[in-house]
Backbone as ProteinMPNN parsed JSONL, in Angstrom:
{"seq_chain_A": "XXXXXXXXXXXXXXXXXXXXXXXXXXXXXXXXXXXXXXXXXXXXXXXXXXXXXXXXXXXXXXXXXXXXXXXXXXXXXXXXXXXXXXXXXXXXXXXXXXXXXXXXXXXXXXXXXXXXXXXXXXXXXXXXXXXXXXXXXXXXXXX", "coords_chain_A": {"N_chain_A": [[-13.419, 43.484, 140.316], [-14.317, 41.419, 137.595], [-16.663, 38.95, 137.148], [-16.835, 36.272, 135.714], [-18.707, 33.671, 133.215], [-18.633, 30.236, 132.013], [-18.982, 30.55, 129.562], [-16.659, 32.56, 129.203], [-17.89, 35.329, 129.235], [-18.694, 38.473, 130.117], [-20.913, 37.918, 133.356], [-22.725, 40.577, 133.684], [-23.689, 41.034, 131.194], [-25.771, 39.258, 130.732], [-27.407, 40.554, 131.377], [-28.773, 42.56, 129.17], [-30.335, 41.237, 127.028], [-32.847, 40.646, 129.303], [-32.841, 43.397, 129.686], [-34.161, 44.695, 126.801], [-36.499, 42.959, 126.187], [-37.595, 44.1, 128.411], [-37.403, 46.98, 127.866], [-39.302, 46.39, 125.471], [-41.755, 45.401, 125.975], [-42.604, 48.091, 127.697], [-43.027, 49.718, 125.801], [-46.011, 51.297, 124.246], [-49.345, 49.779, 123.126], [-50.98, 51.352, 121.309], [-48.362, 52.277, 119.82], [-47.093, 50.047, 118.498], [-49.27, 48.979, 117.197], [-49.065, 50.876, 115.177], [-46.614, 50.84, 114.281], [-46.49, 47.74, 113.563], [-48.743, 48.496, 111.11], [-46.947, 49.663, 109.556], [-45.112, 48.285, 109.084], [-46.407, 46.104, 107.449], [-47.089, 47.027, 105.525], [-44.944, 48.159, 104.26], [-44.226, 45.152, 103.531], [-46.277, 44.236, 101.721], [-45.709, 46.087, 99.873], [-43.498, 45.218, 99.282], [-43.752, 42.621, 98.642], [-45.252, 42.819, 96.034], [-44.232, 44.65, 93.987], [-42.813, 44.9, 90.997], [-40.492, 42.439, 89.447], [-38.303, 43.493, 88.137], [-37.816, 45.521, 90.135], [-37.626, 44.532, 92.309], [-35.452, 43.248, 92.208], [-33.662, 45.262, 92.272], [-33.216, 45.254, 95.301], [-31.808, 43.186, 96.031], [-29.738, 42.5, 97.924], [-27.852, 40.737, 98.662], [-26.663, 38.259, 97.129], [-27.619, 34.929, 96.956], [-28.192, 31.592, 96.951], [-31.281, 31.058, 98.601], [-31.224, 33.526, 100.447], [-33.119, 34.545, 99.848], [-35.334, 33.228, 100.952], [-34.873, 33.352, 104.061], [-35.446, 35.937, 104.013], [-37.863, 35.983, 103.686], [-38.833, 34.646, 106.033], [-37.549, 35.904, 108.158], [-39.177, 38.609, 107.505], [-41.727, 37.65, 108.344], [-41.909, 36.799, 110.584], [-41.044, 39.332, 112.645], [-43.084, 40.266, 111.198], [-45.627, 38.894, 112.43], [-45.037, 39.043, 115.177], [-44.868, 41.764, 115.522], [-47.494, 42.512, 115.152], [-48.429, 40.407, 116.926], [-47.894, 41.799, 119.692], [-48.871, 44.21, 118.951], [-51.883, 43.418, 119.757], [-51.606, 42.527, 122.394], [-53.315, 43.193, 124.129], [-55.432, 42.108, 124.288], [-58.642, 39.563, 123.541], [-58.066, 38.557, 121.058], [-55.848, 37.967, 119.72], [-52.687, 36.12, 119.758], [-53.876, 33.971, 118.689], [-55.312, 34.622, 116.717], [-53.411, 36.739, 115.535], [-51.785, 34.82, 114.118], [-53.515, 33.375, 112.384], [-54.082, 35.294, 110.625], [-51.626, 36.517, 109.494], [-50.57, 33.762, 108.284], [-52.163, 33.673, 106.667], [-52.072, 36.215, 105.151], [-49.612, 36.126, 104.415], [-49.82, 33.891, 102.489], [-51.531, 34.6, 100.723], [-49.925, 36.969, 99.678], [-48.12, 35.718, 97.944], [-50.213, 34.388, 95.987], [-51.371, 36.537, 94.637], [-48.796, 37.448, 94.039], [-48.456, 35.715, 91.941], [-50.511, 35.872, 89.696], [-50.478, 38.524, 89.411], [-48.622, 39.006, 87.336], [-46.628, 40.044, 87.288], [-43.503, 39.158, 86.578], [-42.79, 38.363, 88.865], [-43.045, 35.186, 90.929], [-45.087, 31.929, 91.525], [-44.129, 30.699, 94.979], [-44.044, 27.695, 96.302], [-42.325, 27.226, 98.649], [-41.661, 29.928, 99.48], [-44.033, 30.727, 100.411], [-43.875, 28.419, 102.797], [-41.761, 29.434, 104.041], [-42.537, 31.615, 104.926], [-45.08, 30.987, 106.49], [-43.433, 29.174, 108.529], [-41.879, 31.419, 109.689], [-44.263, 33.248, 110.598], [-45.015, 31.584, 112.903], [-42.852, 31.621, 114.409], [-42.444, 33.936, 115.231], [-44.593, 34.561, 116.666], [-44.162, 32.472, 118.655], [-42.011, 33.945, 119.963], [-42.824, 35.676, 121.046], [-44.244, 34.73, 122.535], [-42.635, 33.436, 124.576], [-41.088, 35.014, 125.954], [-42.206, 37.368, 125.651], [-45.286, 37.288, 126.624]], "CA_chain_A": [[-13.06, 42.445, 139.381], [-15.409, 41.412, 136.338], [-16.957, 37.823, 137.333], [-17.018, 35.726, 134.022], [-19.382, 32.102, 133.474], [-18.046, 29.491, 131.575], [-18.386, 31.07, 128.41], [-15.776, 34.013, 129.32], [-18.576, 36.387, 129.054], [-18.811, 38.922, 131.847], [-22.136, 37.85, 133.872], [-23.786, 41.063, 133.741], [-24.029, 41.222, 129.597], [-26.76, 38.528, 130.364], [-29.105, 41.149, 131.363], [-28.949, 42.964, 127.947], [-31.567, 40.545, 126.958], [-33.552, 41.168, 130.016], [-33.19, 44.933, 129.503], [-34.392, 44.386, 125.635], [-37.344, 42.205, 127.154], [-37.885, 45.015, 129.307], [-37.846, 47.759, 126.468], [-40.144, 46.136, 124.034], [-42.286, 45.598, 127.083], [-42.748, 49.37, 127.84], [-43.834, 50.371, 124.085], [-47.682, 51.012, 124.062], [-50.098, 49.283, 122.166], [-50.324, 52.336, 119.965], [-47.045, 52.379, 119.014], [-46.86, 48.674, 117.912], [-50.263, 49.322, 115.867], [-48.413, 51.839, 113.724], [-45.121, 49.662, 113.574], [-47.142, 46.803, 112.791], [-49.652, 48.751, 110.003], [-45.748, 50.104, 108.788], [-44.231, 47.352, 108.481], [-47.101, 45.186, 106.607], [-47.165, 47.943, 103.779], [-44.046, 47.678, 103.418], [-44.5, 43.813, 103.018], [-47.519, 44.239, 100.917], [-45.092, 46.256, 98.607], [-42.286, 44.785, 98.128], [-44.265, 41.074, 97.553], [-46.344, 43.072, 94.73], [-43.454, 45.122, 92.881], [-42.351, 43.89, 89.888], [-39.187, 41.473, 89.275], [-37.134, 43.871, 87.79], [-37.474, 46.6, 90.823], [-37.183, 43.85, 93.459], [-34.043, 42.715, 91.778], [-32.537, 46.007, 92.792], [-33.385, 45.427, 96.488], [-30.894, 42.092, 96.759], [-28.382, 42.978, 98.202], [-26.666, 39.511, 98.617], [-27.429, 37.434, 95.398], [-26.897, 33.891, 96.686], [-29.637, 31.214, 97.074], [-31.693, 30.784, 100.129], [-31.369, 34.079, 100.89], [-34.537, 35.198, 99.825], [-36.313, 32.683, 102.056], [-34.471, 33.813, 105.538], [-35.626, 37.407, 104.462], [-39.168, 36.022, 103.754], [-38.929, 33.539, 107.316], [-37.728, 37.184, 108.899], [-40.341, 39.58, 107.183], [-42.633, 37.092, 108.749], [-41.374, 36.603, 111.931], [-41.151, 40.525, 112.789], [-44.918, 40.896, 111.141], [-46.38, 38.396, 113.369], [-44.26, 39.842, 116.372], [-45.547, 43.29, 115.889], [-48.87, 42.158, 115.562], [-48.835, 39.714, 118.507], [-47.426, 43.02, 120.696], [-49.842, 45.474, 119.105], [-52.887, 43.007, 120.219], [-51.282, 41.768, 123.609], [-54.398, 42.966, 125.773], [-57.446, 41.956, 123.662], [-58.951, 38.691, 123.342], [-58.421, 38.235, 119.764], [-54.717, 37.839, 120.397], [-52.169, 35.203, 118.685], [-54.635, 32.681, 117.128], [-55.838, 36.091, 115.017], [-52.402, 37.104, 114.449], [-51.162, 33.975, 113.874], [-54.132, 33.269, 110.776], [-53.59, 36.751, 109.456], [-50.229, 36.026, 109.453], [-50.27, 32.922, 107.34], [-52.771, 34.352, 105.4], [-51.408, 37.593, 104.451], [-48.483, 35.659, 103.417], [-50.36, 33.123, 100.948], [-52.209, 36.03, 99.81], [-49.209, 37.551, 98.47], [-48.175, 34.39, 96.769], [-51.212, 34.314, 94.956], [-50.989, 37.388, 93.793], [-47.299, 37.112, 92.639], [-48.925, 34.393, 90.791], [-52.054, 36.389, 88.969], [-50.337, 39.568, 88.882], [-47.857, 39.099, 86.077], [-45.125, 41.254, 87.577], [-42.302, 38.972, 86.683], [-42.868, 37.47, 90.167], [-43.619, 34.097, 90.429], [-45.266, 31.986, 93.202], [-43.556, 29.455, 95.039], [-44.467, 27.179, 97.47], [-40.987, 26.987, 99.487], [-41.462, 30.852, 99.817], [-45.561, 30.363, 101.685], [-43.24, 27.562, 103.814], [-40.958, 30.19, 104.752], [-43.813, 32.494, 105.428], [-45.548, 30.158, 107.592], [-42.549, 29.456, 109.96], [-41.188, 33.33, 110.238], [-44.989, 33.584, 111.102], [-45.229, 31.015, 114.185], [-41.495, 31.914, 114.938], [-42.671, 35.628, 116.08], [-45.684, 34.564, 117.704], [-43.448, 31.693, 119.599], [-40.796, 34.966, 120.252], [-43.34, 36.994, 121.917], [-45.482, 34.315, 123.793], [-42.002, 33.002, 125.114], [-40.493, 36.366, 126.004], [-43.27, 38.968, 126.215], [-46.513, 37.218, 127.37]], "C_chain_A": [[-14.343, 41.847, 138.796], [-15.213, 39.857, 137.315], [-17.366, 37.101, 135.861], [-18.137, 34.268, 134.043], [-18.242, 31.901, 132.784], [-18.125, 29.544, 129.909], [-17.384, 32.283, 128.602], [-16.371, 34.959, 128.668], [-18.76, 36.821, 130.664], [-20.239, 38.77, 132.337], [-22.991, 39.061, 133.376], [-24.277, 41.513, 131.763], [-25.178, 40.086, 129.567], [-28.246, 38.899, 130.776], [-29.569, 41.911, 130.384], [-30.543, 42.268, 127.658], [-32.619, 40.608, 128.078], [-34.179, 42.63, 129.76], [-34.094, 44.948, 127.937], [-35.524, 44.053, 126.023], [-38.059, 43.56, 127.413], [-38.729, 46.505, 128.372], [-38.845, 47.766, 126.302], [-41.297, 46.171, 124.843], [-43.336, 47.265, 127.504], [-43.585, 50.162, 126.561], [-45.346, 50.189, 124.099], [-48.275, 50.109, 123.024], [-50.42, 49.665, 120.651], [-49.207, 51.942, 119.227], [-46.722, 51.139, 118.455], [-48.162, 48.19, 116.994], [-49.912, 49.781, 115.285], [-47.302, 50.823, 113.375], [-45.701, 48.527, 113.229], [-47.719, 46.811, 111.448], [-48.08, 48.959, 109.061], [-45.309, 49.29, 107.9], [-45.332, 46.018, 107.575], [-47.444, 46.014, 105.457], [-46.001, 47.63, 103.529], [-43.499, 45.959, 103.245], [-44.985, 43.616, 101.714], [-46.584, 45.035, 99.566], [-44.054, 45.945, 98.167], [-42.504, 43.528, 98.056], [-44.686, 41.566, 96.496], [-45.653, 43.79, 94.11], [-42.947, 44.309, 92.031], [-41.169, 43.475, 89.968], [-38.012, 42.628, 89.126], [-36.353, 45.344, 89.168], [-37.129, 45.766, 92.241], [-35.78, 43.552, 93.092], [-32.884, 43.753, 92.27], [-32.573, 46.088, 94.365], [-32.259, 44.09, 96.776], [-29.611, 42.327, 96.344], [-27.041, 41.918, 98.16], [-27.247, 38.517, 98.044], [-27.511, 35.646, 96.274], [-28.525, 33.075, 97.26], [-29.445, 30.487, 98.691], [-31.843, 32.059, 100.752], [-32.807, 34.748, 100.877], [-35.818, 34.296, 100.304], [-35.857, 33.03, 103.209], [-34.918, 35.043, 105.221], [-37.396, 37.235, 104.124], [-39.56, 35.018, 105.35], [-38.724, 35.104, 108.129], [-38.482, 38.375, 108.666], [-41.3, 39.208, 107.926], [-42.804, 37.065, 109.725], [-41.595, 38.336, 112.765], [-42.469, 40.944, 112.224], [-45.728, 40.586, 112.028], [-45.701, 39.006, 115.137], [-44.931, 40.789, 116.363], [-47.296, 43.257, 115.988], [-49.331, 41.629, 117.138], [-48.815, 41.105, 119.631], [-48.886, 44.328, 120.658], [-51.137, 44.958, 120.081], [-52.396, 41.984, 121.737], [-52.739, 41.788, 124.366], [-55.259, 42.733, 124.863], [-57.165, 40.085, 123.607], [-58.551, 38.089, 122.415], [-56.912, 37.801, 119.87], [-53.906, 36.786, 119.435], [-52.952, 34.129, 117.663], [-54.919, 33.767, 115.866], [-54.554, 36.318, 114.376], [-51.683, 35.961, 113.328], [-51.837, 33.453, 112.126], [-54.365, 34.218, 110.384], [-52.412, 36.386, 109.142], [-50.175, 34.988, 108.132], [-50.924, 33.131, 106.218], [-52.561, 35.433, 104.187], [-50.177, 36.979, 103.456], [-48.426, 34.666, 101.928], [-50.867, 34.4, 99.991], [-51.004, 36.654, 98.643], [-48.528, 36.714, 97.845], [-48.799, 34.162, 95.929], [-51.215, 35.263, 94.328], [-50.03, 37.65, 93.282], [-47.837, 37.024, 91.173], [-50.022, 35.546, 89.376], [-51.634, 38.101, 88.336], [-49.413, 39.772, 87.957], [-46.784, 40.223, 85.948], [-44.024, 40.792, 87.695], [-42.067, 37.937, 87.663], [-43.21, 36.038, 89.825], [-44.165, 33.475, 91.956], [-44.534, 30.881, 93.592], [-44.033, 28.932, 96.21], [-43.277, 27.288, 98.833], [-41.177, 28.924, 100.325], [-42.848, 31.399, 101.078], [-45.046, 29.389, 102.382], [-42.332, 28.632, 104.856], [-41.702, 31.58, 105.787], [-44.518, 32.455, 106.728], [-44.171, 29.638, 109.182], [-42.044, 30.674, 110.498], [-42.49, 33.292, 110.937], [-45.695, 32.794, 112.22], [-43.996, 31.263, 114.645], [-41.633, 33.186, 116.014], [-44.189, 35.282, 116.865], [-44.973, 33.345, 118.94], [-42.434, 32.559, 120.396], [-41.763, 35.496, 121.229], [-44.47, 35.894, 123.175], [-44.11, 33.551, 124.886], [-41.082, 34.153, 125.734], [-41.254, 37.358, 126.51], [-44.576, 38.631, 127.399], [-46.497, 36.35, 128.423]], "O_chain_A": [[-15.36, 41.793, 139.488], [-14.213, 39.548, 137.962], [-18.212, 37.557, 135.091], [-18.304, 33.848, 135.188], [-17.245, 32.618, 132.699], [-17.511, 28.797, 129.148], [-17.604, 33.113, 127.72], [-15.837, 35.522, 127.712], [-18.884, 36.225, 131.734], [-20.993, 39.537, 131.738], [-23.961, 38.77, 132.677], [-25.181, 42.274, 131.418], [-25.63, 39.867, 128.443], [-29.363, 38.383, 130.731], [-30.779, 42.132, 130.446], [-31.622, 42.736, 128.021], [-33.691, 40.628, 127.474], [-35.35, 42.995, 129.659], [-35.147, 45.5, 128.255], [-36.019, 45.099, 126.445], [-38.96, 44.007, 126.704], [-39.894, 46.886, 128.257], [-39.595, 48.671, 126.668], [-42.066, 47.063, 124.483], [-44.564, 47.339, 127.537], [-44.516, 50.968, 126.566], [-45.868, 49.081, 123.98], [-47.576, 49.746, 122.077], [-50.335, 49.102, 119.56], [-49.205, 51.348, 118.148], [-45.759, 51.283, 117.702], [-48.113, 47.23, 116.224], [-50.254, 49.345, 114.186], [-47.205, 50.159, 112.344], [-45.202, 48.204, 112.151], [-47.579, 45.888, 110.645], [-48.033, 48.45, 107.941], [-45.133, 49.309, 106.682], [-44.749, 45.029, 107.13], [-48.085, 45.569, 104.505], [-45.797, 46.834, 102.612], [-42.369, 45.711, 102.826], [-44.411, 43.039, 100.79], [-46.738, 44.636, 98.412], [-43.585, 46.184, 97.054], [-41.627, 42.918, 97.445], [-44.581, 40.732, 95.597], [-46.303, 43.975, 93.081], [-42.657, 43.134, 92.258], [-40.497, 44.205, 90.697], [-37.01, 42.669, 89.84], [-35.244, 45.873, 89.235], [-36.463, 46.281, 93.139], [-34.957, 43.706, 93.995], [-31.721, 43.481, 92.568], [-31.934, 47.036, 94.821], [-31.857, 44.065, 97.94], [-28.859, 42.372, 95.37], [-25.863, 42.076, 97.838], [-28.268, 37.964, 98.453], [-27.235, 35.027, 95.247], [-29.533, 33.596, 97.737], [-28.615, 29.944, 99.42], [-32.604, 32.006, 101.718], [-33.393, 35.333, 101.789], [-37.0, 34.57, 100.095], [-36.906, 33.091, 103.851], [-34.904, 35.693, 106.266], [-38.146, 38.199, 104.28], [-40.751, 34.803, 105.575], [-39.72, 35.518, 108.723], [-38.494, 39.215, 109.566], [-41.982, 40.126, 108.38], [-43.953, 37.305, 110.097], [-42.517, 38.341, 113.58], [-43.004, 41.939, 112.713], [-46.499, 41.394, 112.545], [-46.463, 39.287, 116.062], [-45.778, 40.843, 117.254], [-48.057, 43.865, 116.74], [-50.064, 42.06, 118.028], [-49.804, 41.303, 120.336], [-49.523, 44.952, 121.507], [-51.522, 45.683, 120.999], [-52.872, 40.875, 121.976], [-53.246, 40.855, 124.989], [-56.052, 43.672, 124.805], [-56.1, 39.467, 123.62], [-58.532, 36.873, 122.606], [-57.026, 36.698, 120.403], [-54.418, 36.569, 118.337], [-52.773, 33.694, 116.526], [-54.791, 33.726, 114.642], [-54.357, 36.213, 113.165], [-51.234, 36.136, 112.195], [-51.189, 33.238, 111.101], [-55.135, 34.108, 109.431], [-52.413, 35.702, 108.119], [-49.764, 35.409, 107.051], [-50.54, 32.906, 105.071], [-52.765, 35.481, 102.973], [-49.892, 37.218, 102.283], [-47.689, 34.595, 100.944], [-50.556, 34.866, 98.895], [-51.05, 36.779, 97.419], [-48.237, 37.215, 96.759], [-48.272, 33.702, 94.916], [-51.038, 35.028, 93.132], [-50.039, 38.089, 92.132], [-47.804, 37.606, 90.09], [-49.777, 35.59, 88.171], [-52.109, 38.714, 87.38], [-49.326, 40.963, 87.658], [-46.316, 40.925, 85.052], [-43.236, 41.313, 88.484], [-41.395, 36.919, 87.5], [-43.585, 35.686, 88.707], [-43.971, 33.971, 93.066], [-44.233, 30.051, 92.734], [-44.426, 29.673, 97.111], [-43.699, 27.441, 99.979], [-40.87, 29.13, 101.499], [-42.763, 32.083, 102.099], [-46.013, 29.083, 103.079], [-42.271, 28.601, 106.085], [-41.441, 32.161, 106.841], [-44.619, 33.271, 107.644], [-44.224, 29.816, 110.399], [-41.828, 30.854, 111.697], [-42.26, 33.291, 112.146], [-46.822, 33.152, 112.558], [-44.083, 31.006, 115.846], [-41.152, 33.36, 117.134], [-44.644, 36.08, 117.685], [-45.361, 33.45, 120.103], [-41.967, 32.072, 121.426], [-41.308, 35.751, 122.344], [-45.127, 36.199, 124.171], [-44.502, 33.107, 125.965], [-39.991, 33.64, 125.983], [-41.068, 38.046, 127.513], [-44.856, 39.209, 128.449], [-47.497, 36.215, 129.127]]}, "name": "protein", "num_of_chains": 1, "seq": "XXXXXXXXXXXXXXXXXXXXXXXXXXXXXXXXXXXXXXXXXXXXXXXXXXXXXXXXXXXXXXXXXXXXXXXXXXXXXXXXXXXXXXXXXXXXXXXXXXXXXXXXXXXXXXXXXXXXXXXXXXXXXXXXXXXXXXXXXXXXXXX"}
């Protein structure tokens, strides 16, 4: 007989998250240097494509959404970073001001590069929390 808490979830679905934990855990350093370098190109290009080719990437038109997918681009950059550089010295304060940096960066260039884009401040806000969100994920979780 299944043992339930007091949400009528069966106890052992609360090691999922453990196992997950566990996982991400296991993945070399390597392998979270490439998924890290991966996934900041494809940052780096879809802040710097033009308006009319980003326009075909939203998928769900409605506003706000395109700050939760710049708060989670952010969040998952600084994550893979924090993970790739777990054993070195240099470690979250580095990722953490790459991180916010990388993300003004491509704000400014929105701005300068005349691709339609534009820059906004609300969107370097959203930037900046995705990118202490994933370094708060992995120093509360991983390290």
């Amino acid at each position: 007989m299944k043992k339930y808490n007091y949400f009528f979830v069966p106890i052992h679905q609360k090691t999922y998250l453990t196992h997950l934990i566990h996982t991400l855990k296991k993945l070399s350093n390597r392998m979270y240097k490439i998924l890290a370098i991966a996934w900041t190109l494809l940052t780096l290009y879809l802040s710097l494509i033009s308006a009319r080719s980003a326009s075909e990437f939203n998928l769900l038109d409605f506003v706000g959404f395109d700050k939760i997918a710049h708060l989670s681009f952010y969040t998952i950059f600084s994550f893979l970073w924090s993970m790739s550089l777990r054993e070195t010295n240099t470690g979250k304060n580095f990722v953490l001001f790459f991180s916010v940096s990388f993300g003004i960066l491509m704000e400014i260039c929105q701005f300068y590069l005349f691709n339609g884009r534009s820059f906004e401040l609300y969107d370097i806000l959203a930037n900046i929390i995705g990118s202490f969100l994933g370094v708060i994920l992995f120093k509360k979780f991983i390290n």
